[in-house]
N, C-alpha and C positions, 0 to 999 in steps of 0.2 A: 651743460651737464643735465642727464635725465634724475627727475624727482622718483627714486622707485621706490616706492611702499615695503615690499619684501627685503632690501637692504638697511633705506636711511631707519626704517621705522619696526624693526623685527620685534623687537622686545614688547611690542604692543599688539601684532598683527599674528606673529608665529609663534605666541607660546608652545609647551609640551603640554603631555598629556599626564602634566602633575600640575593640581593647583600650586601658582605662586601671586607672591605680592606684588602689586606693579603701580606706578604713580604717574598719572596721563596728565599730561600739558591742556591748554586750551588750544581745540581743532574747530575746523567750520566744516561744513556737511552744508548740501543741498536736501535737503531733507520735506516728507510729506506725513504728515500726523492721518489717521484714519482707524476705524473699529471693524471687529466682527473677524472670519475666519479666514486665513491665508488663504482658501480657497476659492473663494471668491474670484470670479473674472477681472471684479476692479482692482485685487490688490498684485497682480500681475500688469494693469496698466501702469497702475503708480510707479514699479519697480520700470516699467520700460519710462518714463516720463524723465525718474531720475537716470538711468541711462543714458538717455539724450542729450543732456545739462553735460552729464561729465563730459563725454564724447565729442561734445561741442567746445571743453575747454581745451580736452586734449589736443585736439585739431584746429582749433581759434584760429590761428597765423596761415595757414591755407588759405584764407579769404582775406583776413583782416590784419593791420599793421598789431604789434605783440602789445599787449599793455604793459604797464611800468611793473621788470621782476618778475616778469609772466618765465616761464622754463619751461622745457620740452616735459612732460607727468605722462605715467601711468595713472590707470586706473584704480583708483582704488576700492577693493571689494566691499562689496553690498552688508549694510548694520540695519540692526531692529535694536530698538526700545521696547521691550514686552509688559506690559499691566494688564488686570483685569479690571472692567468696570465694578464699579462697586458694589454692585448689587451679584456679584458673583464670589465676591472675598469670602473666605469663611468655611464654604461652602464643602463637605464632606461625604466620599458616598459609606456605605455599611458597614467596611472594614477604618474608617477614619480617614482614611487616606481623600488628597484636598481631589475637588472636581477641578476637570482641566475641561472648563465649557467655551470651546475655541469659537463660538459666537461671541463672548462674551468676554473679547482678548478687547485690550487698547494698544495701539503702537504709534512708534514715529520708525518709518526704515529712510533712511539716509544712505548718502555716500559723501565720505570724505574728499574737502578739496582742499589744493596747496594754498599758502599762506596769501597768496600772492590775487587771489580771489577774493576781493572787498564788495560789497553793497554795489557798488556803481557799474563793476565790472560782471554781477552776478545779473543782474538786469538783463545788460546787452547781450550773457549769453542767453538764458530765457528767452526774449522778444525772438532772437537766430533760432534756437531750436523750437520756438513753439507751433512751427507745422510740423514736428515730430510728436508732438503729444497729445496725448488725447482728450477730445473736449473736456469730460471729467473731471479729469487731472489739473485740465490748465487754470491757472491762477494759484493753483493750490503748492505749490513746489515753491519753493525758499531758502534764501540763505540763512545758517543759525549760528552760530558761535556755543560749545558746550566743552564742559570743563570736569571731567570726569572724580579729575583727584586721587586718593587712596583708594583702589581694588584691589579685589582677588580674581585671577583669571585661569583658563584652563582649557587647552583644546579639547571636543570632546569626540570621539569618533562614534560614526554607526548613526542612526534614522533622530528623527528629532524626537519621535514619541519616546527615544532611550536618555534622553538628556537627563529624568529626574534622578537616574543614580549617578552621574558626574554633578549634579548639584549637591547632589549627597555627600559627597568625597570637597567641596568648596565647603560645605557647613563644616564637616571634621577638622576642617587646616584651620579655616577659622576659627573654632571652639579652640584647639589645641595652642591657637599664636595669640588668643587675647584677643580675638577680632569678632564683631557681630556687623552684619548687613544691616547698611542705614536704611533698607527700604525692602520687599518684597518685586520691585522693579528689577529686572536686568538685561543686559544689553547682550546680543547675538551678532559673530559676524561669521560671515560665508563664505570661507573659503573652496567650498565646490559647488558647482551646477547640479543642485538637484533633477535637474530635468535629463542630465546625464551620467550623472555617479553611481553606482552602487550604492543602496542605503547603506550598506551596512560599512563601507569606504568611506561615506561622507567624514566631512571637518567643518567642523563647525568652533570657533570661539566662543565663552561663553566668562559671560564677565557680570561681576558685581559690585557696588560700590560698599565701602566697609569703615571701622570707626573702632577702636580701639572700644572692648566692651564696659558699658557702666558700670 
């Protein structure tokens, strides 16, 4: 039986494009913590580095005997963790509105793996892919275990610099359901290739973690 993301796991992966409530299990991700702007050269290696992890689980039994509960998986698409360093919180240009100083982002981008990927097994695939990765990168990719809990999530369509007003429509459901965001963190996943979508087509996930308000 194949592990496919888009079926077993829709209610977390395909929302609409209405904020709703959603309560996430604890997942593992191969995941790479890093700063400063998407644009960057390096934060396109990091994303090829975890690429190689996955693509090396998907394929593992090509080479290697299955490990215990290993299943045929898709991939599953590309997450960011989004913060700003501290020294940029706050920070407001003329009209009030907050500065988006994309130097001055924190993230972890991950990719989800099946249950079935423990410590011992995340190793052996690393050591296999790492003449896919870049010197950079390597050492730096890890297994994590992360346990979301109670959000609000929402697809959001169209370029990323337009995300702040689907964030906007997440703060209304919230306000309106008794709910406040435990943090100014939240998590993005990618459901299109930037590199070949139409901005204004893109899909994007966008997710918050939330707590019934004080």
């Amino acid at each position: 039986m194949t592990i496919d993301w888009k079926k077993a796991d829709k209610a977390f992966y395909l929302p609409g494009t209405d904020p709703v409530r959603v309560t996430l299990p604890e997942m593992r991700f191969f995941a790479v913590s890093g700063s400063g702007a998407p644009s960057r050269p390096e934060f396109g290696e990091e994303i090829g580095a975890l690429y190689a992890a996955a693509y090396t689980v998907r394929f593992w039994t090509k080479k290697e005997p299955a490990p215990p509960g290993w299943a045929e998986c898709t991939v599953f698409p590309l997450e960011g963790v989004w913060d700003f360093a501290e020294m940029a919180r706050g920070k407001t240009d003329a009209d009030g509105k907050p500065l988006l100083d994309k130097q001055a982002l924190v993230y972890e981008i991950m990719i989800r793996q099946p249950d079935f990927v423990t410590e011992d097994f995340a190793a052996q695939v690393l050591e296999r892919a790492a003449a896919k990765i870049p010197p950079g990168v390597s050492g730096r990719v890890r297994l994590i275990r992360a346990t979301e809990g109670d959000c609000v999530q929402m697809t959001h369509i169209g370029p990323y610099d337009a995300e702040p007003a689907s964030f906007a429509r997440i703060e209304a459901f919230c306000a309106a359901s008794g709910l406040e965001r435990v943090s100014r963190v939240h998590r993005e996943i990618y459901l299109s290739d930037p590199r070949r979508a139409d901005p204004e087509k893109q899909r994007t996930v966008l997710r918050v973690q939330v707590r019934p308000t004080s």
